[in-house]
C-alpha positions in Angstrom: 0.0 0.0 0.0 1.5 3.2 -0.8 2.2 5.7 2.2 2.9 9.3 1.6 4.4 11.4 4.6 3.4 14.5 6.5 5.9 16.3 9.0 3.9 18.5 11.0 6.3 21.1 11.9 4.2 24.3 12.7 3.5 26.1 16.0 4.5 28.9 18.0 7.1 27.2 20.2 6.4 29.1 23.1 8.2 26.6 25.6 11.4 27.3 24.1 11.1 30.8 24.0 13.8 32.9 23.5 15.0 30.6 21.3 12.0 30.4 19.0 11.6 34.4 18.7 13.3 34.1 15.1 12.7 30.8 13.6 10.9 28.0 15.0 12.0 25.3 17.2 12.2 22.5 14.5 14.5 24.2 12.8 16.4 24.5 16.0 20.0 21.9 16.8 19.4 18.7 18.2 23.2 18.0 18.8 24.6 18.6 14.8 21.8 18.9 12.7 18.6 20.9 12.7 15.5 19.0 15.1 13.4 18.1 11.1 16.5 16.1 10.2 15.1 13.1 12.7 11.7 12.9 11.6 12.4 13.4 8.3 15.2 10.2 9.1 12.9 7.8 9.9 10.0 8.7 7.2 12.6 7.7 5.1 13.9 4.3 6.9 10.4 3.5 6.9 10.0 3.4 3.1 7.7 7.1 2.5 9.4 9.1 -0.5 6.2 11.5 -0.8 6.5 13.9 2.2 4.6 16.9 3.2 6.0 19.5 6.0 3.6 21.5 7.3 4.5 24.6 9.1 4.1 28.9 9.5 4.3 31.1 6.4 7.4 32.6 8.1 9.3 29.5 8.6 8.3 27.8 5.8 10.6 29.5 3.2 13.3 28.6 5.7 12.3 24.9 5.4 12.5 25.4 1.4 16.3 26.7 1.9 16.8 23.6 4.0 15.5 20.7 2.2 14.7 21.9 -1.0 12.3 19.5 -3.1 14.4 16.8 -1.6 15.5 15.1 -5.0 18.8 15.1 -3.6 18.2 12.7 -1.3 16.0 10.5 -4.0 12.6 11.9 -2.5 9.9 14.7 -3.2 9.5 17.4 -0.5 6.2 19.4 -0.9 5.4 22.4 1.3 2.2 23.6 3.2 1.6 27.3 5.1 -0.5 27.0 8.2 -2.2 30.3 8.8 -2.5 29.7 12.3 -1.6 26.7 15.2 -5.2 24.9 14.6 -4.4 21.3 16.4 -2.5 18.5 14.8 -6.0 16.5 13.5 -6.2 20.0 11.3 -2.7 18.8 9.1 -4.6 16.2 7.3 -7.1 19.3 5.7 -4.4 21.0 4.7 -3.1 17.8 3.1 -6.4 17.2 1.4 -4.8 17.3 -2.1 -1.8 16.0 -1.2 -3.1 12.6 0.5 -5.7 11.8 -2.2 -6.1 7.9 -1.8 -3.0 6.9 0.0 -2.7 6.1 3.8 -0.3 8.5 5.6 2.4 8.9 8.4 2.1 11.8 10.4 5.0 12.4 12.5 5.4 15.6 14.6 8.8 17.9 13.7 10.0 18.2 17.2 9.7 14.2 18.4 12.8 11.7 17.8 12.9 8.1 17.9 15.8 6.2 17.9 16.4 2.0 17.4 15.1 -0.8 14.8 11.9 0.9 12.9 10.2 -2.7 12.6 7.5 -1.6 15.0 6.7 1.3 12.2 7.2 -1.0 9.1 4.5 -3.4 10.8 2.0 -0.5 10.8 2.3 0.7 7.6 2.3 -3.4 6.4 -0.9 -4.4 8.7 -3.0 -1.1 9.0 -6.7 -1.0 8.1 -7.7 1.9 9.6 -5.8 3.6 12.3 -2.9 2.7 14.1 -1.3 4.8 17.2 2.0 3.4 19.0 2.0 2.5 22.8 5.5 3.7 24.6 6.0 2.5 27.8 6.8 5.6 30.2 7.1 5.9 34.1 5.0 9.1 34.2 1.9 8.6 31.8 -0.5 10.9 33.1 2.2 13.3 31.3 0.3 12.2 27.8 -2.0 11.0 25.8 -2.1 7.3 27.3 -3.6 4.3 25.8 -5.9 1.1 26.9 -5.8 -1.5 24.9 -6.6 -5.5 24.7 -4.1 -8.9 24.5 -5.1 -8.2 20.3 -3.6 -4.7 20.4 -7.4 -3.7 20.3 -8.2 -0.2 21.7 -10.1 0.2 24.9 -9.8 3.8 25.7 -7.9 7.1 25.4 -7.6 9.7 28.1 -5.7 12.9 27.3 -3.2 13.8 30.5 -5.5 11.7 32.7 -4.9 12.1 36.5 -5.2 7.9 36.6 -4.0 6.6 34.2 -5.6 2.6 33.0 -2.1 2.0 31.5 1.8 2.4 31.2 1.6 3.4 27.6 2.1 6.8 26.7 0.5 7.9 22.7 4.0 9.4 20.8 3.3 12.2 18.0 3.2 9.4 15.6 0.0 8.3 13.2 -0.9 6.1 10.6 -4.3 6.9 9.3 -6.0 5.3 6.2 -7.1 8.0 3.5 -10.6 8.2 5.3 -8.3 10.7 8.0 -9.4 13.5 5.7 -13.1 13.1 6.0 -12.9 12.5 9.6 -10.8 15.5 10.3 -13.4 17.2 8.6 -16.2 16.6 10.6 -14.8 16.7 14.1 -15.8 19.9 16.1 -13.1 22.0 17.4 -12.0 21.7 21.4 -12.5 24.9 23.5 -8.7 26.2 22.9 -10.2 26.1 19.2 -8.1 23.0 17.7 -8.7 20.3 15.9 -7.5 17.4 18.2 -5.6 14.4 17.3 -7.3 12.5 20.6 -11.0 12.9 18.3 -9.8 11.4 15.2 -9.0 8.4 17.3 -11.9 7.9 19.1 -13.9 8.0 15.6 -11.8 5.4 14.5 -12.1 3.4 17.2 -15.8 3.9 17.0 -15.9 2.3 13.9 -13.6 -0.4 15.1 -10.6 0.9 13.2 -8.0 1.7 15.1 -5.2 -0.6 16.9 -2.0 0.0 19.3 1.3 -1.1 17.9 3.7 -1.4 20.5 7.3 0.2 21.0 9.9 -2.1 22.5 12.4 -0.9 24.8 15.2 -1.6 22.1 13.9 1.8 20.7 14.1 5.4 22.3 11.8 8.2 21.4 12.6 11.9 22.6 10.3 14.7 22.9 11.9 18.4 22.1 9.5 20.6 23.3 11.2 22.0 26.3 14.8 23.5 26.8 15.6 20.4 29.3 14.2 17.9 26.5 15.9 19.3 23.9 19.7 19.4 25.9 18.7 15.8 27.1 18.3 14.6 23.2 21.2 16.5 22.1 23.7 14.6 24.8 21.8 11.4 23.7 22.9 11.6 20.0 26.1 13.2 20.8 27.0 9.9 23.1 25.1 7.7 20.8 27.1 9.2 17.6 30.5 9.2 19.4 30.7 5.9 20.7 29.4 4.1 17.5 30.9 6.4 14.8 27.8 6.6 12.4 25.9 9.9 12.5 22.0 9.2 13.5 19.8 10.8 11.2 22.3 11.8 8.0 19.6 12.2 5.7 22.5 11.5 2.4 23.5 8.0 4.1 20.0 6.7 4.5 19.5 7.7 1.1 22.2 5.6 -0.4 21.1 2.8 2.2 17.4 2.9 0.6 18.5 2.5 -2.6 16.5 5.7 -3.4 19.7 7.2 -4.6 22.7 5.9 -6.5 26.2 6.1 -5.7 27.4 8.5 -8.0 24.0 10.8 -6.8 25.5 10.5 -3.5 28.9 11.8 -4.5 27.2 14.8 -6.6 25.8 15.5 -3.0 28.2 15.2 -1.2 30.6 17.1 -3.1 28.6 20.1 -3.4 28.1 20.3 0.7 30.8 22.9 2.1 33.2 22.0 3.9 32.6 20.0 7.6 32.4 17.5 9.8 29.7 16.2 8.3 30.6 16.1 4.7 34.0 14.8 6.3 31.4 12.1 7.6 29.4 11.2 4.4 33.0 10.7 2.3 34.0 8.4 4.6 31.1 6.2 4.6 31.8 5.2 1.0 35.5 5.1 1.6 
């Protein structure tokens, strides 16, 4: 089944103010590379070549400068101005057109997961509706949390709930069948006036539609949204990148990996970056 991509990077970043006053907080470092590399990373590990980013009119041109139409990397980038921060259920309107009749991956710009995607592969494999992930955390009532069954069937869904049914926190990750559209659509809009994410769901649920895949503790998933979050990830791939000597998330290597780009594609890259570390990286991984 083919899977295009959205990267919902929008929002006012308010919880990493000052540093958001100029550009926002996807854009920001995460270690060596800007916070979109990651998500963008593992759209691409997971197959998607058709990718969407979603974000402001005054950062998007900055995205465009960045990534381009991602042909370099063997993909196409598309972009989408957000007028205003409307909930995350509202990225699937905006990417009416650009979903048409394919299922879709929505991952949010500022969350990170790191380990073996297979858990993500499944989903895109095995879905026939909707299918959230379950991420085992020690604080739930921090997120979204899930309830599910022995079948990976969903029970319930509580928002920040003060007791929580289960250990499983909801990551900004989604895989929605083409039908995401209509429901988005017809949802009604919370009192902080957003379309939420929790309501498209519950309607899939209702219908018997959605299911949990689960996130093993092989895999780690980071949330930037706060300045201590955002250190925290940037020590983890610093030690995770130093120690093994491969660069997590070097959007040219997982390219060439995929087999969406060839060789000598990779050295016309390559070549053209300036001079740094990282090109230093991406020569030597053909070396």
């Amino acid at each position: 089944m083919n899977t295009k991509g959205i990267i919902l990077a929008g929002g006012s970043g308010t919880r990493l103010y000052p540093m958001t006053a100029v550009f926002s907080k996807q854009l920001q470092a995460v270690y060596d590379k800007p916070m979109i590399y990651y998500p963008l990373a593992i759209l691409m590990l997971a197959g998607i070549r058709e990718i969407l980013v979603i974000s402001t009119p005054e950062d998007t041109p900055n995205y465009k400068k960045l990534l381009g139409d991602g042909s370099n990397w063997g993909i196409s980038l598309s972009y989408k101005k957000q007028d205003k921060p409307g909930g995350i259920a509202e990225a699937f309107i905006y990417g009416e057109d650009f979903i048409e009749k394919s299922q879709v991956c929505l991952i949010l710009g500022d969350n990170i997961f790191y380990g073996k995607l297979d858990f993500l592969r499944n989903a895109l494999e095995q879905n026939k509706g909707g299918t959230i992930f379950g991420y085992p955390v020690n604080e739930p009532g921090a997120y979204g949390v899930v309830e599910f069954d022995k079948d990976g069937n969903v029970l319930s869904i509580e928002e920040k709930p003060k007791a929580p049914k289960s250990k499983y926190a909801i990551p900004g990750l989604y895989v929605f069948s083409k039908d995401v559209v209509k429901i988005a659509k017809n949802i009604d809009r919370s009192p902080r006036g957003e379309l939420e994410i929790t309501d498209v769901q519950l309607e899939y649920n209702r219908r018997g539609k959605l299911r949990v895949e689960l996130i093993g503790r092989g895999i780690a998933w980071l949330d930037t949204g706060t300045p201590e979050s955002l250190m925290e990830a940037s020590t983890f791939i610093h030690a995770i990148e130093k120690r093994q000597g491969h660069k997590i998330a070097c959007l040219e290597e997982i390219a060439l990996e995929m087999n969406f780009i060839s060789l000598r594609q990779y050295l016309d890259t390559v070549n053209n970056l300036p001079n740094c570390s990282y090109k230093d990286y991406c020569l030597a991984v053909v070396k």
